[in-house]
C-alpha positions as CSV (number, residue, x, y, z in Angstrom):
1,X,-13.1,67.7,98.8
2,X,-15.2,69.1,101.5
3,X,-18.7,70.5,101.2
4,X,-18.1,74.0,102.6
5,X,-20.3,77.1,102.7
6,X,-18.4,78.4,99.4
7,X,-21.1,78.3,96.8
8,X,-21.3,78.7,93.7
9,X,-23.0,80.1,90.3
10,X,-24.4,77.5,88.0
11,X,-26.5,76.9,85.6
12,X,-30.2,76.1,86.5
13,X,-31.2,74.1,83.9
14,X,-28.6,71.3,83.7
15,X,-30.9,68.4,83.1
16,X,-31.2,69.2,79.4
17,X,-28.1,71.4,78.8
18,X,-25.3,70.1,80.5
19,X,-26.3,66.6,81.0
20,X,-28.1,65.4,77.7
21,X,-29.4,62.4,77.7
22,X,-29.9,62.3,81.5
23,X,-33.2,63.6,81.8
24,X,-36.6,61.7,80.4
25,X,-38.9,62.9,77.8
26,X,-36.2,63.4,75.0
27,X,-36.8,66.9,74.4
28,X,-34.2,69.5,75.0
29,X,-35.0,72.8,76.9
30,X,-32.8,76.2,75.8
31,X,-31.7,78.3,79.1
32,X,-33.4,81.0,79.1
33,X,-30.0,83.2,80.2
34,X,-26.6,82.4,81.7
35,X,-25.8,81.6,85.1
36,X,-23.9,84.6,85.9
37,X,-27.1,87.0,84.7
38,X,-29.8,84.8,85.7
39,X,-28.1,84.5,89.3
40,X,-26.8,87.5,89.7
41,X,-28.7,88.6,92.9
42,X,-30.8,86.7,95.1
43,X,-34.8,86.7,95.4
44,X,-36.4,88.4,98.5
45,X,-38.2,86.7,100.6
46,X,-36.2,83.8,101.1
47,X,-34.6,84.2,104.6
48,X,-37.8,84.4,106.7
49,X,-37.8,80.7,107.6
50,X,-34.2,80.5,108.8
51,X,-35.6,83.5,111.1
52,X,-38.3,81.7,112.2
53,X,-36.0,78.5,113.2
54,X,-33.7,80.7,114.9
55,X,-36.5,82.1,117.0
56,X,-37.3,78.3,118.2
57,X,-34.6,78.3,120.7
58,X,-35.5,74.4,120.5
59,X,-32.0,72.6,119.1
60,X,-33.9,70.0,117.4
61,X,-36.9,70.3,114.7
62,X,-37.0,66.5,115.2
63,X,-37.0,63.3,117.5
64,X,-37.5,60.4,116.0
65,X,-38.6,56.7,118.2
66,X,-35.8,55.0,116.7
67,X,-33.5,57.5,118.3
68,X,-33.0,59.3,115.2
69,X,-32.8,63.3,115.2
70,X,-33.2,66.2,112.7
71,X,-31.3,69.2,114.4
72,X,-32.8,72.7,114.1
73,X,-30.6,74.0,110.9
74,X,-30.5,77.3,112.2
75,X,-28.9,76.0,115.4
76,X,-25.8,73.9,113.7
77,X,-23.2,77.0,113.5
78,X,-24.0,77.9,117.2
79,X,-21.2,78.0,119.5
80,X,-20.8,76.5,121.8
81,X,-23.5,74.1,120.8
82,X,-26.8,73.6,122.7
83,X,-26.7,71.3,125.2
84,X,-30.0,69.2,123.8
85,X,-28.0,68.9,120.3
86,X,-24.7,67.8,122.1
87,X,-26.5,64.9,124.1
88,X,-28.4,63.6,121.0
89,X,-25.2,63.1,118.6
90,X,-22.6,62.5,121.3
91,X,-23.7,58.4,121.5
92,X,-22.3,56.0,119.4
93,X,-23.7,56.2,115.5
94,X,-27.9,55.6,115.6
95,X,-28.3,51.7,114.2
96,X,-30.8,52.8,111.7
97,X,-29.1,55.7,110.6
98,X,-26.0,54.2,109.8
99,X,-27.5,51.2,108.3
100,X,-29.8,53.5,105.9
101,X,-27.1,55.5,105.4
102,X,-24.6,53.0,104.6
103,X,-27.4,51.9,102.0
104,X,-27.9,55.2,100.6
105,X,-23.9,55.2,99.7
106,X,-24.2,52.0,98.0
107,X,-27.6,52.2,96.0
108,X,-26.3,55.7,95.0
109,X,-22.6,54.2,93.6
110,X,-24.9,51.6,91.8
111,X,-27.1,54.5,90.1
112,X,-23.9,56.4,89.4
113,X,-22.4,53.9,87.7
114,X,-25.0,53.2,85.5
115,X,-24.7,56.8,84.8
116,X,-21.6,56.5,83.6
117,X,-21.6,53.5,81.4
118,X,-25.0,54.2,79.8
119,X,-25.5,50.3,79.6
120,X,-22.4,49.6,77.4
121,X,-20.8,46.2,77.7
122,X,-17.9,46.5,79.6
123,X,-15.6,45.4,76.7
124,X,-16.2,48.9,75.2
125,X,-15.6,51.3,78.0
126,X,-13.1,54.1,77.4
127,X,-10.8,54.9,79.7
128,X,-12.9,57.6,81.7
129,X,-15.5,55.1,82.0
130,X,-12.9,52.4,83.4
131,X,-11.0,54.6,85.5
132,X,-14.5,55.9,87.4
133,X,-16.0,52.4,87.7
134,X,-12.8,51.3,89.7
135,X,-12.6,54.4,91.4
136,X,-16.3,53.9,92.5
137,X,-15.9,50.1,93.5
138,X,-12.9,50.7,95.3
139,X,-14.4,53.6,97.8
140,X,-13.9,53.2,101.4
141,X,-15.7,54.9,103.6
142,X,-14.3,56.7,106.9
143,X,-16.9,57.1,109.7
144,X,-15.0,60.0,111.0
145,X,-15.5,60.2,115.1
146,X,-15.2,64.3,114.4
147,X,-15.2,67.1,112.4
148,X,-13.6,70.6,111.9
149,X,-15.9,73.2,110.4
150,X,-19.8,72.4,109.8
151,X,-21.7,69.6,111.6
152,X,-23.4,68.5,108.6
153,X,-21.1,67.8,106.4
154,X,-19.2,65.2,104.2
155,X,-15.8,65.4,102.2
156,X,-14.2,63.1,99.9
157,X,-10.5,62.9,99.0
158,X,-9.2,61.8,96.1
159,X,-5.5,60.6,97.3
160,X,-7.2,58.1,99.7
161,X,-10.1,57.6,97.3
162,X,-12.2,57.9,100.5
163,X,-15.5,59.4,101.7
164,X,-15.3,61.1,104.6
165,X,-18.5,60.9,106.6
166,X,-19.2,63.4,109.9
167,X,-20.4,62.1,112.6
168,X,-23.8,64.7,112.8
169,X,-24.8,62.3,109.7
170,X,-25.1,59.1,111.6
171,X,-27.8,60.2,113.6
172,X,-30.3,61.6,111.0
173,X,-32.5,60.0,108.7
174,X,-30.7,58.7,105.4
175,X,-32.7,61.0,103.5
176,X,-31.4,64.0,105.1
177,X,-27.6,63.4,104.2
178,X,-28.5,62.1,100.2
179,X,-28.1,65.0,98.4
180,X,-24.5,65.6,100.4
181,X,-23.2,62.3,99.8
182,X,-24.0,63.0,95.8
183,X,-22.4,65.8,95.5
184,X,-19.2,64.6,97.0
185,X,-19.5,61.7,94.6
186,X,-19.1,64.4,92.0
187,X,-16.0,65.6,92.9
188,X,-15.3,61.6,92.7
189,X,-16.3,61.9,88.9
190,X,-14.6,65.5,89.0
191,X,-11.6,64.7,85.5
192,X,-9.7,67.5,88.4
193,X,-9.5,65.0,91.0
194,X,-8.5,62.0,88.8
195,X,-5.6,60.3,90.5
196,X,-3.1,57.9,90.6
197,X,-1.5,55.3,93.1
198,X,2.0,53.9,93.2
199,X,1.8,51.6,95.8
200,X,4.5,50.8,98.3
201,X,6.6,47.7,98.3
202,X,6.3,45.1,101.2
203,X,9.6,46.1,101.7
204,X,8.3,49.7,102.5
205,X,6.2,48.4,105.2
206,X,6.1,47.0,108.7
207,X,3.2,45.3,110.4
208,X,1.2,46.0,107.1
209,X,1.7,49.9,107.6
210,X,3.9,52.7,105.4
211,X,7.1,52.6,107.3
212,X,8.1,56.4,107.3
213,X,11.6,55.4,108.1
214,X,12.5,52.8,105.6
215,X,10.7,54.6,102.9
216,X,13.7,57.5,103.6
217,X,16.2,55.3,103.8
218,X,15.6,52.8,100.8
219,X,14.1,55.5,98.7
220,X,17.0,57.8,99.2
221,X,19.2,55.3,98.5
222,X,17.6,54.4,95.1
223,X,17.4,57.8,93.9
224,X,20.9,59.0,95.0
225,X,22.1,55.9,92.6
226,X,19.8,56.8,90.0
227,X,21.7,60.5,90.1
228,X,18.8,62.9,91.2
229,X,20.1,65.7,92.3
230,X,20.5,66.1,96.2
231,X,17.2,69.0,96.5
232,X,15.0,66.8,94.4
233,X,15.8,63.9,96.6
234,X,14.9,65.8,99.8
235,X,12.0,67.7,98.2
236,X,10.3,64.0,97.4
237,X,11.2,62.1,100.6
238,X,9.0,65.1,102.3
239,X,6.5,64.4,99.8
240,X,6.8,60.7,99.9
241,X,6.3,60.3,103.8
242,X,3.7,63.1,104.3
243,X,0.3,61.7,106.3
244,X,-1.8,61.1,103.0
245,X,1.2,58.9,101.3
246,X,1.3,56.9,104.6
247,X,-2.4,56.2,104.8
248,X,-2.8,55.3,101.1
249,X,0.1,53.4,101.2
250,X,1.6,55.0,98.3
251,X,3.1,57.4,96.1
252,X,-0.6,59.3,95.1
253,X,-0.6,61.9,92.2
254,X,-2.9,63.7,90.2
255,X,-3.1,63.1,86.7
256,X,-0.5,65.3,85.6
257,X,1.9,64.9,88.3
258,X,3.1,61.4,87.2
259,X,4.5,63.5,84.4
260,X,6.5,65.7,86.0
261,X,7.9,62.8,88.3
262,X,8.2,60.5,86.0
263,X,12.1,59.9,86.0
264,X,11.7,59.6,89.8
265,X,8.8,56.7,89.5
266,X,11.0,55.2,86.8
267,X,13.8,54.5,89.0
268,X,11.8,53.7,92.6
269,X,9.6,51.1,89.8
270,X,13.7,50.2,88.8
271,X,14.4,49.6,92.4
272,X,11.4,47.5,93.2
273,X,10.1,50.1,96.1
274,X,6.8,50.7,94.1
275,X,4.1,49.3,91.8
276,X,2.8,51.3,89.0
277,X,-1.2,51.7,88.9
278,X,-3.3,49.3,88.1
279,X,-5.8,51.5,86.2
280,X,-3.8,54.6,84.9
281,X,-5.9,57.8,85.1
282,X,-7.2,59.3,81.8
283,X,-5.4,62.9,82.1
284,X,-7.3,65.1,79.4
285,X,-11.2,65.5,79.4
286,X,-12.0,63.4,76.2
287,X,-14.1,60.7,76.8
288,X,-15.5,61.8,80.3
289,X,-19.0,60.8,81.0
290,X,-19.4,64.6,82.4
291,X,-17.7,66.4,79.5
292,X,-20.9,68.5,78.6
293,X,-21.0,69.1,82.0
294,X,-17.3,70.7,82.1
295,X,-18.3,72.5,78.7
296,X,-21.3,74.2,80.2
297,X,-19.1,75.4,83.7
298,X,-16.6,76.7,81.8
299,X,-18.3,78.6,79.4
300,X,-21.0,80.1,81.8
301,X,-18.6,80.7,85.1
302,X,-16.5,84.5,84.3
303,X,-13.2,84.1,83.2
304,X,-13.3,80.0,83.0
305,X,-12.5,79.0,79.3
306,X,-14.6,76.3,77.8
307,X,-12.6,73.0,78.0
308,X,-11.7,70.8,75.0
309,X,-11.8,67.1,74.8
310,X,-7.7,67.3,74.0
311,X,-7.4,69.9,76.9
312,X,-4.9,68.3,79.1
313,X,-5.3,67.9,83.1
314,X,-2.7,70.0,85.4
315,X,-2.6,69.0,88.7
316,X,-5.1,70.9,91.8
317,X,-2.1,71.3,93.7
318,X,-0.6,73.9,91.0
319,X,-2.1,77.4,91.2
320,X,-0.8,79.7,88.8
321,X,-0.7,83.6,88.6
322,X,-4.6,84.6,89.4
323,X,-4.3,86.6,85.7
324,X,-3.9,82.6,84.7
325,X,-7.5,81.8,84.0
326,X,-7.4,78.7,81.5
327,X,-9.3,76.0,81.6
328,X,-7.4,73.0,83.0
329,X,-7.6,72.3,86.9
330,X,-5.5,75.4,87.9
331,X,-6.9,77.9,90.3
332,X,-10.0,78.7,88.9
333,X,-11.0,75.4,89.6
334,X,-10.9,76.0,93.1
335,X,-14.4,78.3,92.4
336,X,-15.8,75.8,89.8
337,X,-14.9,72.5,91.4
338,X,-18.1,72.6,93.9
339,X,-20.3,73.6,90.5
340,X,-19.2,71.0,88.6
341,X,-20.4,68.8,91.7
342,X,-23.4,70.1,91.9
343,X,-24.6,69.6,88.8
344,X,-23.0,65.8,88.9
345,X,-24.4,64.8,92.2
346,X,-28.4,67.2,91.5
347,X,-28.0,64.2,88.2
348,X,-27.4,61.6,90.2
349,X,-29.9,62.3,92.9
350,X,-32.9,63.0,89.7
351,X,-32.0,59.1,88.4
352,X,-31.5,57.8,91.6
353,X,-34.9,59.1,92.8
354,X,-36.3,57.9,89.7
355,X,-35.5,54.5,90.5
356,X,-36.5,54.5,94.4
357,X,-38.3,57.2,95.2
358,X,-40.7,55.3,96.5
359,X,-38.3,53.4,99.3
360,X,-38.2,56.4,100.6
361,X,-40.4,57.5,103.9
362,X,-39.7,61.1,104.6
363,X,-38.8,62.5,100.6
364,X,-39.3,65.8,102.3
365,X,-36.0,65.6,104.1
366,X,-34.1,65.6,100.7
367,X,-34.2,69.4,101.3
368,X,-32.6,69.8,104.4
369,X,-28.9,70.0,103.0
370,X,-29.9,73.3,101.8
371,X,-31.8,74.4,104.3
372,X,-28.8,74.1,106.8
373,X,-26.8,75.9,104.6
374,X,-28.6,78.9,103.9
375,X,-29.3,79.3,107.6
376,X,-25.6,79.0,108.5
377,X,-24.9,82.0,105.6
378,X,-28.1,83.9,106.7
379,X,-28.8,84.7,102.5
380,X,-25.7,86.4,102.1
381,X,-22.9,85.9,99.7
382,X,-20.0,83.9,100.2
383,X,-16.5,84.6,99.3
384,X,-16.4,84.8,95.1
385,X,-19.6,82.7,94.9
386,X,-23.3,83.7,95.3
387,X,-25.9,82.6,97.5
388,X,-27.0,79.8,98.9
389,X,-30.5,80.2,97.0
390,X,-28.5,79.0,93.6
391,X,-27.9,75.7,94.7
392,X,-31.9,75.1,96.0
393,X,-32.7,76.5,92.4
394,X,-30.0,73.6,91.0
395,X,-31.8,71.1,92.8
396,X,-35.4,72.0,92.6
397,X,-34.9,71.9,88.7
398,X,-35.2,68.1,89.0
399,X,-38.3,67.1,88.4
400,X,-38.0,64.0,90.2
401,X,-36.3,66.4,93.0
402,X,-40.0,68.5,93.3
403,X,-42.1,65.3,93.2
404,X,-40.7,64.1,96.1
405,X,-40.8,67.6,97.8
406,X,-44.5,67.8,97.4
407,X,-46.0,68.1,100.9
408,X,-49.3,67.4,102.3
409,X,-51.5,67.4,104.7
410,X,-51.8,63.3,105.1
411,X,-48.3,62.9,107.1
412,X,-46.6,64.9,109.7
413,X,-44.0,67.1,108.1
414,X,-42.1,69.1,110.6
415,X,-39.7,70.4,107.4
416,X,-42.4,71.1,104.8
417,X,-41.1,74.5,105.0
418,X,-37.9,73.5,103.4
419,X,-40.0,72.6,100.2
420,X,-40.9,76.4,100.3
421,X,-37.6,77.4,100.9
422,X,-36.8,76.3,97.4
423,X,-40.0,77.4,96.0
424,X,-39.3,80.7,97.0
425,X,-35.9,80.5,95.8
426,X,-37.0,80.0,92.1
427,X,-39.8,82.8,92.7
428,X,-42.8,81.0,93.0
429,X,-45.2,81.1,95.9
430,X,-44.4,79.1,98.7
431,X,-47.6,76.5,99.1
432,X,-47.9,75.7,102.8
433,X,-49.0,72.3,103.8
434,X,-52.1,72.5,106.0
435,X,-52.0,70.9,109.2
436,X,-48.2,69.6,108.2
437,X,-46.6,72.4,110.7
């Protein structure tokens, strides 16, 4: 699911609450308070910067030799956009960016699924644990050639099992675009966007693509014999031929929606016009890798019940009543889906930096997914979820996160003032770099 500018309230301190076992040292820190009253306003002070950028009527912070750019983040929700920052990302994808980013995707996949499996021979993984290594080996990636909505930005959908990569990210350095590519692995590892895939029959296909006709036709004709009822049959050939079905070649469902159709997949499975899954999805949250993660959403996001491992999965695509407020992937998901991602991908990032920190040039950058998006909100809230300053406090809790932030005056930083941004954020007094501006 998309990155947007809907934020969210989380907790800060999810290395050692919501993610045992993830952070180093072995000992546990308490939170001091809940998310909702520790973030329940933002911090002064905090906008000054995006001010400052949007005063420097320059579109970019950032040229690099390579042909690499860093765009001015107070200049990526202008419309129309500034000529300068038009010129630099209308080329074909920068060679170095999309090689380091390409890497970046990989070694972060690697990290993730050591994450997930804790080192546990294979023979012993439970089903979450399968399910998420497939999911993660089988990612494609789409180099989209544009984007709707913000430049900087990333999305990954679960039906296609894809990432979706904007084009803005093939022209900045890889380290720029990390902590956006993590968080849309969380939704990946999101138990809410688990999903499965009956794939189409050859007989469903032509030239090696869904064939929207025959899948009416033969599907129609298997069901009508199998005694559906005429509406159901209409109401599923809609769903079976609509654009996502097509591209992933398949009947795709969330967990809980191969339930409900069940009888239908029984008789298309009857009439040899699909293939059941190769690697079911798990549908309750027992046994995720992330379950103290779900725990600690639900109990600290208003209204969102604490999950149990038996609590069963109900589809995204079912919203009940707003009064419905339970704790499966109903509506209130929708507010706690980019939380639970958050504090998935700020995990992933803190291991994977752990492990190659030092392969990267220009750590500094690692802030500048929150810089854009602050500037593009300007500080203020967002539809039901609170600033932008809440995720910077999520991320700067890393410790390996604020190591590799630390600026100085040896190298030319043009975004050491991002570091502040998040210093500020959490309180504490920004520490300007000298000579680094």
């Amino acid at each position: 699911m998309s990155f947007s500018l809907k934020l969210m309230i989380c907790l800060p301190w999810f290395l050692t609450l919501c993610l045992p076992g993830v952070a180093r040292g072995g000992e546990a820190s308490p939170p001091e308070e809940s998310c909702v009253a520790r973030f329940a306003g933002a911090p002064s002070g905090t906008r000054s910067q995006c001010l400052d950028w949007k005063r420097n009527q320059n579109p970019l912070l950032q040229s690099y030799p390579n042909g690499e750019v860093l765009p001015n983040p107070a200049h990526l929700e202008t419309r129309p956009l500034p000529r300068q920052l038009v010129q630099a990302t209308r080329r074909n994808p920068n060679r170095r960016s999309l090689e380091g980013l390409r890497e970046a995707i990989s070694s972060l996949k690697r990290t993730m699924i050591e994450q997930i499996t804790g080192g546990t021979p294979q023979e012993r993984w439970n089903d979450h644990q399968r399910y998420l290594v497939d999911r993660l080996d089988n990612l494609t990636i789409d180099f989209k050639e544009s984007c709707e909505g913000p430049l900087f930005n990333a999305s990954y959908s679960a039906p296609l099992n894809q990432l979706q990569v904007c084009p803005l990210l093939t022209h900045l350095p890889f380290e720029a675009s990390l902590p956006l590519i993590a968080h849309e692995l969380g939704h990946l590892a999101d138990p809410c966007n688990y999903t499965d895939r009956f794939g189409f029959a050859p007989s469903l296909m032509t030239n090696g693509r869904s064939d929207p006709q025959k899948i009416r036709m033969q599907v129609a004709r298997c069901l009508n014999q199998a005694g559906v009822a005429r509406e159901k049959v209409d109401a599923f050939l809609s769903f079976a031929v609509a654009p996502t079905r097509l591209a992933a070649q398949g009947l795709t469902y969330f967990a809980a929606q191969r339930e409900e159709n069940a009888p239908i997949n029984q008789a298309l499975v009857k009439c040899n016009l699909i293939s059941l899954p190769t690697l079911a999805a798990p549908n309750s949250y027992g046994g995720s890798p992330y379950f103290s993660v779900l725990q600690c959403v639900g109990e600290n996001y208003p209204n969102q019940g604490r999950p149990g491992a038996g609590t069963r999965l109900t589809p995204n695509s079912v919203v009940p009543a707003p009064t419905d407020t339970g704790s499966a992937c109903d509506n209130t998901h929708v507010k706690t889906k980019e939380c639970t991602a958050d504090h998935i991908g700020t995990a992933l990032v803190d291991a994977h930096l752990a492990r190659h920190r030092s392969q990267l040039s220009r750590p500094e950058l690692l802030s500048y997914f929150f810089a854009s998006v602050h500037c593009a909100e300007g500080g203020a809230p967002v539809d039901d979820y609170s600033s932008s300053v809440d995720r910077a406090r999520i991320f700067y809790q890393s410790t390996e996160v604020r190591q590799a932030l630390q600026c100085g005056p040896d190298r030319q930083r043009p975004v050491c003032s991002l570091p502040d941004l998040l210093r500020a954020s959490l309180g504490r007094q920004p520490t300007p770099a000298s000579g680094a501006r």
